[in-house]
Every structure is written in C-alpha cells, then in structure tokens.
C-alpha positions as CSV (number, residue, x, y, z in Angstrom):
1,X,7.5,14.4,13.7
2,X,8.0,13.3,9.9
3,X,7.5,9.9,11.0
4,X,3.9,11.0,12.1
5,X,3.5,12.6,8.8
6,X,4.2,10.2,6.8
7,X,2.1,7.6,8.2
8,X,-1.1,10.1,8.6
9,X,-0.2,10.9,4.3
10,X,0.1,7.2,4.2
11,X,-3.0,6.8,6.3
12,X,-5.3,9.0,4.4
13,X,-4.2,7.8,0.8
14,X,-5.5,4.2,1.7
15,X,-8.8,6.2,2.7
16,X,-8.8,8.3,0.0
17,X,-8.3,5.0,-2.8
18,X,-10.8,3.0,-0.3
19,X,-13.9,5.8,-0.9
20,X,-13.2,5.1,-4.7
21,X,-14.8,1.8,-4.7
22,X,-12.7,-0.4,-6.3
23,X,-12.3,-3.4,-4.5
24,X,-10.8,-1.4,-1.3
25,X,-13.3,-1.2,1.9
26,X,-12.2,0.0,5.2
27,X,-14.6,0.0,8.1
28,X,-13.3,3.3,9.7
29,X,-10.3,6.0,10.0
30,X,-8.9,3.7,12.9
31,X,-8.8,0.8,10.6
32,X,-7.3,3.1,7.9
33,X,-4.5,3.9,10.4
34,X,-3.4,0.3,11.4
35,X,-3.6,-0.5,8.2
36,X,-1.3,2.0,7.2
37,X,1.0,1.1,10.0
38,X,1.1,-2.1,9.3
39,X,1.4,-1.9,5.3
40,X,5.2,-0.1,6.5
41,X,6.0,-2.8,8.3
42,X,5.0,-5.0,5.1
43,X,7.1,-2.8,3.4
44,X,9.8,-2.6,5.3
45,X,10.1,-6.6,6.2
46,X,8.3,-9.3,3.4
47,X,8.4,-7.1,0.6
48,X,12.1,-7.4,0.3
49,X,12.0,-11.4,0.5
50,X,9.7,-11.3,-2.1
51,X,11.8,-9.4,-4.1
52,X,14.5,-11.2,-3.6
53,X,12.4,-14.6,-4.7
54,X,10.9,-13.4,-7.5
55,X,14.1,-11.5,-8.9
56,X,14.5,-13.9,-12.3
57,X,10.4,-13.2,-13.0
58,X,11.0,-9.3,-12.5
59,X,13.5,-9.1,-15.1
60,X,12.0,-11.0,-17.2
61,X,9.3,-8.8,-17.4
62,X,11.4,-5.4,-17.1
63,X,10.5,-4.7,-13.7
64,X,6.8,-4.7,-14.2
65,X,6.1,-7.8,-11.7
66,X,7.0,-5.3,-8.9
67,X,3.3,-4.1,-9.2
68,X,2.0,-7.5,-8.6
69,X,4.4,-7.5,-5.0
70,X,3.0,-4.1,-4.2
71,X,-0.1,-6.1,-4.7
72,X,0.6,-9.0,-2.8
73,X,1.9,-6.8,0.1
74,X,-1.5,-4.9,0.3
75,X,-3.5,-8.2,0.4
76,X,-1.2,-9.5,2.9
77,X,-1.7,-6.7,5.0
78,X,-5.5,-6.6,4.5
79,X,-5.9,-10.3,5.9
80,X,-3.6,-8.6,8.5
81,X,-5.7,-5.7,9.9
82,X,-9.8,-6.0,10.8
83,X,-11.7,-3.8,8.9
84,X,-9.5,-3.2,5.8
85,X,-10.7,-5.4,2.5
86,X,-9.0,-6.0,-0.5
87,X,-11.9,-7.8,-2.8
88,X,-9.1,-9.7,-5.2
89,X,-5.4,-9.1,-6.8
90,X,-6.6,-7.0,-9.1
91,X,-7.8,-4.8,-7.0
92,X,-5.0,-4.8,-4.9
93,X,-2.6,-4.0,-7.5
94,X,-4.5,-1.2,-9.0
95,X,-5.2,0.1,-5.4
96,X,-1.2,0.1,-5.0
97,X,-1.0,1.9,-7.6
98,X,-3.2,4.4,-6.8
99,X,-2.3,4.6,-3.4
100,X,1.7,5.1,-4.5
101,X,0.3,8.0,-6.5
102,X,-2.0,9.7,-4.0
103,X,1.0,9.1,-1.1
104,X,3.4,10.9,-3.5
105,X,1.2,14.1,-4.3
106,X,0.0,14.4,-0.8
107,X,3.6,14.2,0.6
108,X,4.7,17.1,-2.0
109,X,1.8,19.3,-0.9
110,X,2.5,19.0,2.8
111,X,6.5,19.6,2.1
112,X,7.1,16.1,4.1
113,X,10.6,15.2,3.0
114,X,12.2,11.6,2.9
C-alpha cells in the first residue's frame, strides 16, 4: 500500500511541476504515471552508475553535480516515456529540483513513511 503511495505522490509532483511551465510538458495523468514509474526505476538502476562515474566531478564540486544526475535521469526518462517532455537540461535539473521538493511536502502531508 505505501508502494502505491508513493508512486501516486511521485506521480502528481511531476504533474504538479509539469503545469508550471518550465520546460516540463506531459500529455496526460496516464503519461504522468509511467513517467513516474519509470523515473524509480531510473532511480533505482542508472542513477547509481552515474554516480559512481562521475564520483571525482562531485567532489570536486562539493556534491553539487548530483543535481545535474537528477537532471540527466529526468531527461533519460523523458526520451523513455511518450508524452512526458523535458525541453533541455536546464529545465530538467530545475524540474528535479522542484519535483524533489513538491514529493517531499506531499509525502509529509499524507503521513507516507519511507
């Protein structure tokens, strides 16, 4: 049940941030929700190799490179799913950004725990 949660937070946060027109564009809810689905598996599988390739350019700039993989996970997952759009990398890592924000503060209101 908090799996289902979490991806319907996760869900609405990328359609929340997409209705804010910056760069974001998703054709419908149903696209919002595979995109969502498959932005965990991102997550969950390249964002780590990433990581791990890009360690010596993250410490070099104290972390803040991790933004531009949050980034580069969202476009990756946009050229993924039909009917999600991410206009450019700047767009996609403020849109992180702002989805991280809006994820956390919805998943505090509905009590959804990790």
């Amino acid at each position: 049940m908090r799996f289902l949660a979490r991806w319907l937070i996760s869900a609405f946060s990328i359609y929340i941030i997409a209705s804010l027109s910056i760069g974001v564009n998703v054709e419908s809810f149903k696209a919002t929700l595979v995109a969502a689905a498959i932005l965990g598996i991102v997550n969950t599988i390249i964002k780590p190799i990433l990581v791990i390739f890009t360690l010596p350019i993250t410490i070099m700039t104290l972390g803040l490179f991790t933004f531009v993989i949050n980034g580069i996970t969202l476009l990756i997952t946009s050229g993924i799913v039909g009917g999600f759009y991410v206009s450019n990398i700047f767009a996609a890592i403020v849109a992180s950004v702002l989805i991280s924000i809006v994820n956390m503060i919805l998943t505090n209101l509905v009590g959804v725990e990790k």
